[in-house]
C-alpha positions as CSV (number, residue, x, y, z in Angstrom):
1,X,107.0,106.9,89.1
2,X,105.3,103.8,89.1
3,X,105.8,100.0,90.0
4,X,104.5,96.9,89.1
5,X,100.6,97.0,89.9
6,X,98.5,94.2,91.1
7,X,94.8,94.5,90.0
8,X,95.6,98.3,89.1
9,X,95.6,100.2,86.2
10,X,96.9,98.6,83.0
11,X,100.9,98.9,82.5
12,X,101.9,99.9,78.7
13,X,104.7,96.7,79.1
14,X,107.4,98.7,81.1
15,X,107.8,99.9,84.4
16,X,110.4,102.0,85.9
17,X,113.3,101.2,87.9
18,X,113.2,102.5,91.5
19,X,116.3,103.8,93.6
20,X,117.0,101.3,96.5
21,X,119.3,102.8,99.5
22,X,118.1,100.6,102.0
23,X,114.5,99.5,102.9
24,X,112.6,101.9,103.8
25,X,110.9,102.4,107.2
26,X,107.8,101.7,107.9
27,X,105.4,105.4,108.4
28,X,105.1,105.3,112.3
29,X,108.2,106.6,114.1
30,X,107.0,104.9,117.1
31,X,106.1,101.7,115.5
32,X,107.7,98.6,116.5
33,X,110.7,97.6,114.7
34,X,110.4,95.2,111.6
35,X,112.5,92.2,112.0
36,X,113.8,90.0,109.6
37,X,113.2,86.5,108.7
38,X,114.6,84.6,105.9
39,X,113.1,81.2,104.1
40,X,114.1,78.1,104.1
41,X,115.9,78.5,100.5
42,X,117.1,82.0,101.7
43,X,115.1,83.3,98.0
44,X,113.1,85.2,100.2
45,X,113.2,87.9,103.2
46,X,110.3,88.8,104.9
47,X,110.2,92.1,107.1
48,X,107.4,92.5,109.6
49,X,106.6,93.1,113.3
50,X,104.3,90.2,113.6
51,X,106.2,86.8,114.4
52,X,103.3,83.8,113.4
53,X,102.5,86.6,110.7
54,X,105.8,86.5,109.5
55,X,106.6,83.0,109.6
56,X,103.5,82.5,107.4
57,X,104.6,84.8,104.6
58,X,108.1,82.8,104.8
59,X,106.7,79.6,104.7
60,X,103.7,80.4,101.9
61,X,106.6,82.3,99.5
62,X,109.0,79.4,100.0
63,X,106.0,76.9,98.8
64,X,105.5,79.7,95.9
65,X,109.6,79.5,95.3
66,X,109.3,75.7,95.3
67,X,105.8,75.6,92.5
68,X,107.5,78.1,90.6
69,X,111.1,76.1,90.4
70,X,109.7,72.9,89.8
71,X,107.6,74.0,86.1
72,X,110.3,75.9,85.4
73,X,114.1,75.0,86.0
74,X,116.3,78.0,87.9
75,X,119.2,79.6,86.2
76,X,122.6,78.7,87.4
77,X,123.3,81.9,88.7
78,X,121.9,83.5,92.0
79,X,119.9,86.1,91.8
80,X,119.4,88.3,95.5
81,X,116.3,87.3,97.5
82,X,112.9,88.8,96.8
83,X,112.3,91.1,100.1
84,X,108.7,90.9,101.1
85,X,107.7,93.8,103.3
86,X,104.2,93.5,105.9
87,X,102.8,96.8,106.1
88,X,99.8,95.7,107.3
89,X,98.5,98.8,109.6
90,X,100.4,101.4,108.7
91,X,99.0,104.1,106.7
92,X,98.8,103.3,102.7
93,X,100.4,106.2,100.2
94,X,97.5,108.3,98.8
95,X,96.1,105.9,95.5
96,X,97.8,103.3,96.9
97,X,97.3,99.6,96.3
98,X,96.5,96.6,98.5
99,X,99.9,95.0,97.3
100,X,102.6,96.6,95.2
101,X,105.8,95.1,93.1
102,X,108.7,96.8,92.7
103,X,112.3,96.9,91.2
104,X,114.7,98.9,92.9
105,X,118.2,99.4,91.9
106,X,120.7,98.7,94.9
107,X,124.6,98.6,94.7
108,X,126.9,98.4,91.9
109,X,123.1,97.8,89.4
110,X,122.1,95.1,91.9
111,X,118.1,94.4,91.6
112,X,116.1,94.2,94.7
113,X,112.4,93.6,94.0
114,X,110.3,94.3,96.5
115,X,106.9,92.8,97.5
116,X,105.3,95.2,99.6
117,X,101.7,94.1,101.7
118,X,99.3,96.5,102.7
119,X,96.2,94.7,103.3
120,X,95.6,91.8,105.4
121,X,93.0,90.7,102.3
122,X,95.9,90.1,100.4
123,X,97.7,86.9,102.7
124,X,93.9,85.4,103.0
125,X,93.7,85.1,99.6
126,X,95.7,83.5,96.4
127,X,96.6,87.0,95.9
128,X,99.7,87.0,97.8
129,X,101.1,84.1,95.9
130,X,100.4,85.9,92.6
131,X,102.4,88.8,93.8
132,X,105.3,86.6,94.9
133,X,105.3,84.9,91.2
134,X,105.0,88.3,89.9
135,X,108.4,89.1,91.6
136,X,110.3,86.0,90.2
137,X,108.8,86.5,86.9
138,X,110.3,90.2,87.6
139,X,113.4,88.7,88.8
140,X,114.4,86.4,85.9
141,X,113.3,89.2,82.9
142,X,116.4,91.8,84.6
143,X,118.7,88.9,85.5
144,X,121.1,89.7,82.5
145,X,119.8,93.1,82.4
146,X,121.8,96.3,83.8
147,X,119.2,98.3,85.6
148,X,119.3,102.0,86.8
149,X,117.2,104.0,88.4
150,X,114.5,106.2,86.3
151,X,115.2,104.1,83.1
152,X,112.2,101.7,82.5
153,X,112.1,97.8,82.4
154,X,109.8,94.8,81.0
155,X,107.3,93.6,82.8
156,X,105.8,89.8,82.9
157,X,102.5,89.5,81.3
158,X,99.6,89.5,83.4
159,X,98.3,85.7,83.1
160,X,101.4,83.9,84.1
161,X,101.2,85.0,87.7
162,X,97.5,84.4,87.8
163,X,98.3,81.1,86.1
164,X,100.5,80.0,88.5
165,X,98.7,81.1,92.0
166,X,95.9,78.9,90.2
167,X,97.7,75.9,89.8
168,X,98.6,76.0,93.2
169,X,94.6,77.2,94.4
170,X,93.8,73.9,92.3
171,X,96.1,71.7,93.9
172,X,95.2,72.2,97.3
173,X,90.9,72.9,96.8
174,X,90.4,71.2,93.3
175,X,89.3,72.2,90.1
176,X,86.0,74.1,89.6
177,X,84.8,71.8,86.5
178,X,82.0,74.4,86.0
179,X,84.1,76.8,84.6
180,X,85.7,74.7,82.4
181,X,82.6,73.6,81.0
182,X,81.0,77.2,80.6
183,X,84.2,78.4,79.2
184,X,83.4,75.5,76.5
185,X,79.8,75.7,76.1
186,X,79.8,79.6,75.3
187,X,78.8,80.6,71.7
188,X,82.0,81.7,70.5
189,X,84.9,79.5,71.6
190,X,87.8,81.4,73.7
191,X,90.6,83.3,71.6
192,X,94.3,83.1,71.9
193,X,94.8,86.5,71.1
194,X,92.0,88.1,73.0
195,X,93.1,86.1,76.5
196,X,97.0,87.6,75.8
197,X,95.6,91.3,75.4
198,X,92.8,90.8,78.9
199,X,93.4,92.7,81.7
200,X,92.2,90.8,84.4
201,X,92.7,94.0,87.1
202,X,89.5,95.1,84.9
203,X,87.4,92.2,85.3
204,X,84.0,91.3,87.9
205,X,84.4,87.9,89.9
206,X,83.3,85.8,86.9
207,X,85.0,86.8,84.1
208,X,88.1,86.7,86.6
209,X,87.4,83.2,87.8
210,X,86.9,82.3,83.8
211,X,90.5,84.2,83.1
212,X,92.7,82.3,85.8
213,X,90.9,79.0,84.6
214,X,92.3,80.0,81.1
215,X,95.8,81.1,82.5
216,X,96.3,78.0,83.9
217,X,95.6,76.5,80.5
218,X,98.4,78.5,79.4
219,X,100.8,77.4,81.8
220,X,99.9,74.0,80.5
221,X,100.0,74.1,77.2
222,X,103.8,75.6,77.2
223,X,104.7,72.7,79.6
224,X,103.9,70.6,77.1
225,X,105.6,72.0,74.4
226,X,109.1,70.4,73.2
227,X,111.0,73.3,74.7
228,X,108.9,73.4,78.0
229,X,111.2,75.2,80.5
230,X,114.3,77.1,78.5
231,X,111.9,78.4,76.1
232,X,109.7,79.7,79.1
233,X,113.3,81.3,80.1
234,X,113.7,82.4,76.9
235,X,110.7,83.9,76.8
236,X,111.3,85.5,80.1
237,X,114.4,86.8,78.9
238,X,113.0,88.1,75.9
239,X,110.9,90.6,78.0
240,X,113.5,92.7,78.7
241,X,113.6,94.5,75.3
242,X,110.1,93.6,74.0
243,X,106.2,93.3,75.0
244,X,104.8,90.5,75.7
245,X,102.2,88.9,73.5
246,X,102.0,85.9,70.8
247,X,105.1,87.1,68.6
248,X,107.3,86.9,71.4
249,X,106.1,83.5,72.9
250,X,106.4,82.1,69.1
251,X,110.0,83.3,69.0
252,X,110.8,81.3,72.7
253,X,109.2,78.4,71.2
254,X,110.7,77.6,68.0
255,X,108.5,74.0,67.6
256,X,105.8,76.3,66.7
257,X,107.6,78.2,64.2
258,X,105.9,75.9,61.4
259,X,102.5,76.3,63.0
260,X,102.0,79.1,65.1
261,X,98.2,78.0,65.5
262,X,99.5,74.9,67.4
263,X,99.9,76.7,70.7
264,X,96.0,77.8,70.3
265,X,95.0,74.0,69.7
266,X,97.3,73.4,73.0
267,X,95.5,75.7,75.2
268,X,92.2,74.7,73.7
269,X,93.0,71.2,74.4
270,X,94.0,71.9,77.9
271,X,91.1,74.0,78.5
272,X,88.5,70.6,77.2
273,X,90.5,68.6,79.4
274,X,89.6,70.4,82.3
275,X,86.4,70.3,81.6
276,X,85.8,66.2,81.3
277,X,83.5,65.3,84.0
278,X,85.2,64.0,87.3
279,X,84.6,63.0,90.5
280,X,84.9,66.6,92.8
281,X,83.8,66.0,96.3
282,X,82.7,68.9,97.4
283,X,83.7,70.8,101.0
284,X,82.1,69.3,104.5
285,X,79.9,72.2,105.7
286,X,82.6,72.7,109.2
287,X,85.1,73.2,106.2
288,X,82.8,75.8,104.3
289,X,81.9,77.6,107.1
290,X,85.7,78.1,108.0
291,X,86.9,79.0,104.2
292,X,83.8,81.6,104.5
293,X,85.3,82.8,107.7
294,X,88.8,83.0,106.1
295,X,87.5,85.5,103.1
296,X,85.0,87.4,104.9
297,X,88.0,88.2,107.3
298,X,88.4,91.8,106.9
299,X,88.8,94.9,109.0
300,X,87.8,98.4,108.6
301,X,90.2,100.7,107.7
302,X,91.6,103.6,110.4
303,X,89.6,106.3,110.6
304,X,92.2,109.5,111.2
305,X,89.4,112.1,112.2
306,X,88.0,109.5,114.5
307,X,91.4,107.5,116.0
308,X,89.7,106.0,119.0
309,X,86.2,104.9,117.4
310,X,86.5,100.6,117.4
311,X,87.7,98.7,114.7
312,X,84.7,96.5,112.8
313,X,85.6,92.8,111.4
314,X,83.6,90.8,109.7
315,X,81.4,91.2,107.1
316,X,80.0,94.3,108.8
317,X,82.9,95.8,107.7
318,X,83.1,95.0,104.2
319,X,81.3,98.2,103.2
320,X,83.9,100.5,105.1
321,X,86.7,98.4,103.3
322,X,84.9,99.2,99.9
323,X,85.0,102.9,100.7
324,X,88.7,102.5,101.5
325,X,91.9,102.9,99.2
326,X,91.7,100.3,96.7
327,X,88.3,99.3,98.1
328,X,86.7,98.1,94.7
329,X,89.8,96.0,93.9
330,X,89.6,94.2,97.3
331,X,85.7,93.8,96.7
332,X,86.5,92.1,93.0
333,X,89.1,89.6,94.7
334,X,86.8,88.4,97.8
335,X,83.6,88.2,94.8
336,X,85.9,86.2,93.1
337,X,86.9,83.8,96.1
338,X,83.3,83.8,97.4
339,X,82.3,82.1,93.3
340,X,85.1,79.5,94.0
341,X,83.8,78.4,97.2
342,X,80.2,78.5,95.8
343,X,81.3,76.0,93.4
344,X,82.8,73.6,96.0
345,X,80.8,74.9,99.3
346,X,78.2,72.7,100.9
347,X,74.7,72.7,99.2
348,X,73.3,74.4,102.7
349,X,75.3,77.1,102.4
350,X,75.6,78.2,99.1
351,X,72.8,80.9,99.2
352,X,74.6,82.3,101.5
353,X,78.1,82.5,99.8
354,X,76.2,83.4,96.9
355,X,74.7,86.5,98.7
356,X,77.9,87.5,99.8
357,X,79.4,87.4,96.5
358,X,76.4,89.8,95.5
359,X,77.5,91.8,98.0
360,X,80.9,91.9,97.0
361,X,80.1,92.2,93.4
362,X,77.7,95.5,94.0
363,X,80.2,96.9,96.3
364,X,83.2,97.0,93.6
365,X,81.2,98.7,91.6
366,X,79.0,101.0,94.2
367,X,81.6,101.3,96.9
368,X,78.7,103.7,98.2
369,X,75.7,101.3,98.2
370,X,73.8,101.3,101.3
371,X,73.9,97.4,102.0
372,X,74.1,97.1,106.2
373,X,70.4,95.5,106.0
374,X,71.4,92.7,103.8
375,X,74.5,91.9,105.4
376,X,72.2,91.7,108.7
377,X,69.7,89.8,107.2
378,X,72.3,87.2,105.3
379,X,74.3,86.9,108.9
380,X,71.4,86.1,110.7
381,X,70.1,83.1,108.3
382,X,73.7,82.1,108.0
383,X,74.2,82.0,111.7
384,X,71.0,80.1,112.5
385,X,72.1,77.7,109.6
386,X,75.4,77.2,111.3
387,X,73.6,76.6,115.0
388,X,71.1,74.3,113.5
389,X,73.8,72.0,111.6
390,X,76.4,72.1,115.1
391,X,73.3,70.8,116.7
392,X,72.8,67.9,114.3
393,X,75.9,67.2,114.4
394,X,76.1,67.1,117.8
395,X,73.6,64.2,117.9
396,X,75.2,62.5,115.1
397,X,78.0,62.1,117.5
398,X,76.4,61.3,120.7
399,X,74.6,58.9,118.5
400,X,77.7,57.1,117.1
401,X,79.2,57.5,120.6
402,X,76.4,55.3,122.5
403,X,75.1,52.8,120.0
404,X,76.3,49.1,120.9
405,X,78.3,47.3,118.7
406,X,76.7,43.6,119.9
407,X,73.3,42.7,120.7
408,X,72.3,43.4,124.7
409,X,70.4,40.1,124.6
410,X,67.4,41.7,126.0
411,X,65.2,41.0,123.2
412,X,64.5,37.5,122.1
413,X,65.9,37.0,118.6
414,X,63.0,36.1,116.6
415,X,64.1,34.3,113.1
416,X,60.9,33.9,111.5
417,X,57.8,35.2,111.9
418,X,54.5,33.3,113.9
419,X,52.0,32.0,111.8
420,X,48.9,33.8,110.9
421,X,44.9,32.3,112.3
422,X,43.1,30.6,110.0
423,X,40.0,32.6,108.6
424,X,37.0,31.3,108.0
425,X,35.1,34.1,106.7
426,X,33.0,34.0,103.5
427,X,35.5,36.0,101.7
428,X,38.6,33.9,102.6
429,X,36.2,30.3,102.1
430,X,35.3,32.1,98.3
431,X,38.8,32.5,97.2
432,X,40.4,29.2,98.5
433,X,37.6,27.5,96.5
434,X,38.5,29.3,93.7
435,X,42.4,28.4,94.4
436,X,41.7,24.4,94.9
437,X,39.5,24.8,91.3
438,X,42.6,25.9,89.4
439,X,40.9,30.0,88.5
């Protein structure tokens, strides 16, 4: 059987329905006991053994809850909270992925989705709050739906997750107006129908970048339709019996009944405004260096034939993580960060984000690649960058620290300048004669 796939291989439109008789336990018998935290709204329960980790997944679901509830109003009817399971360090299922959304059947043909976390790649990126709008999405198409085990259900389509986890990536870093503008300035202008059949699980770090840019369009253009929230329900609902695509967002939508190339002029619209020039301010280079820090935070994987050999962080370890389970898709998501942050970072940085996005970019694809000497070579110039700019700063500050803010009085204030000697040599005596003749 298989769930709801993040960044895996692409789902025909349906996914089966898992039995639930309990959550299951984590792999380890001797493992330490998961406990339970709720959120704020109580729409969300969060299982792990780690408590500041915990409490992060709480709060950054509840923010999700709240992003997703105010573009689109909540049903009347509560539906049971979204459980969201930290496996972080415990072994992965053979072919597993990094994260994993499920539908389990509990009680009486209760739902319980399930968000379950194996990487820690997934909570440093916007990928976690893509999985938790994946599971809402999930949530709202089986609301009215009976659902039994083995028998298969719709699934949302694949841009209104990414759409949404951008919105929120935008609100909180800003829009990259560069890939608004190259989405624009391309030879062929972008299609509706292409960008409803993409699969962005498929895509390198730019076409991805270019494909949540567009999703969020999306999200926009149907918020500004007349129906705007109940037909986005609608829509939703609609899942449960057929595929997502244009014919069933027409049908949610009945203002575009008379002109179904309306939405298209929408989400073309939305997409040119985007791209109108703006002011941007791009990240202070303390605040690059720690976003780089955040996405090049990754760990090699356990090594079973070698249980006691040290664990590598860093970018040192990215090539171990690329030969790991689900390697290449966790190499496509940091190549994909690493492009945002190049678009915002601080000018004296960017080679070096852009290197690492190389990097990143050759090791989805090559998980093999030897590429130790340029990650060597790229942390040494990016650590000298980073000791020669803490030292400017450092003076900057003593700088601003000691300078006097009034004059000590030691120096006489001069307000005009002393008069010049009078010359009397036969160049000066020429040209006065010359000024007292009128030349």
């Amino acid at each position: 059987m298989a769930g709801i796939r993040q960044q895996s291989q692409p789902l025909i439109g349906r996914v089966l329905v898992f039995l639930l008789a309990g959550l299951p336990a984590l792999p380890a018998k001797d493992s330490p006991r998961p406990i339970k935290t709720e959120s704020a709204s109580g729409r969300f329960v969060v299982y792990a053994t780690d408590p500041s980790r915990r409490m992060a997944l709480a709060r950054r679901a509840e923010e999700a809850g709240l992003e997703w509830s105010r573009r689109f109003p909540r049903d009347e009817e509560v539906s049971p909270p979204v459980i969201i399971q930290d496996l972080i360090g415990t072994a992965r299922p053979r072919g597993g992925l990094p994260a994993l959304t499920r539908i389990y059947e509990g009680d009486g043909g209760s739902q319980k989705v399930q968000v379950d976390l194996w990487e820690a790649s997934v909570i440093s990126s916007q990928t976690f709050e893509i999985e938790i709008f994946r599971a809402l999405a999930l949530q709202a198409i089986c609301r009215n739906q009976r659902i039994r085990a083995g028998k298969a259900v719709g699934v949302p389509p694949a841009w209104l997750p990414e759409g949404l986890a951008e919105a929120m990536r935008v609100k909180e870093n800003g829009a990259p107006d560069a890939v608004f503008a190259t989405i624009l300035r391309s030879e062929h202008p972008p299609r509706i129908e292409d960008f409803l059949k993409a699969k962005p699980e498929l895509m390198d770090a730019t076409s991805l970048a270019i494909y949540r840019t567009q999703a969020l369009a999306m999200v926009q253009a149907l918020e500004q339709l007349p129906e705007a929230g109940q037909g986005f329900a609608r829509f939703l609902e609609s899942l449960a019996t057929n595929t997502a695509g244009m014919k069933s967002l027409l049908a949610a939508y009945p203002s575009l009944e008379n002109d179904p190339s309306r939405l298209s002029k929408i989400w073309i619209l939305s997409l040119a405004c985007g791209s109108t020039a703006r002011h941007m301010q791009l990240l202070s280079l303390r605040e690059t260096v720690r976003t780089l820090s955040a996405i090049l935070d990754v760990a090699s994987p356990p090594d079973p034939k070698k249980p006691n050999a040290p664990v590598i962080k860093g970018a040192a370890a990215l090539p171990l993580v690329a030969r790991g389970v689900g390697g290449p898709f966790v190499m496509r998501q940091k190549s994909a960060d690493l492009l945002t942050l190049e678009m915002r970072g601080h000018p004296l940085l960017k080679p070096i984000i852009e290197e690492y996005r190389n990097i990143t970019t050759l090791l989805a694809n090559k998980p093999k690649k030897d590429v130790a000497k340029r990650l060597e070579e790229t942390g040494k110039i990016r650590s000298l960058l980073e000791q020669r700019s803490d030292r400017v700063s450092d003076y900057l500050n003593w700088f601003e620290a000691t300078k006097l803010d009034s004059p000590s009085g030691e120096f006489p204030n001069i307000t005009s300048p002393l008069e010049a000697p009078a010359r009397n040599d036969p160049i000066t005596t020429h040209l006065d004669a010359i000024e007292q003749r009128g030349w």
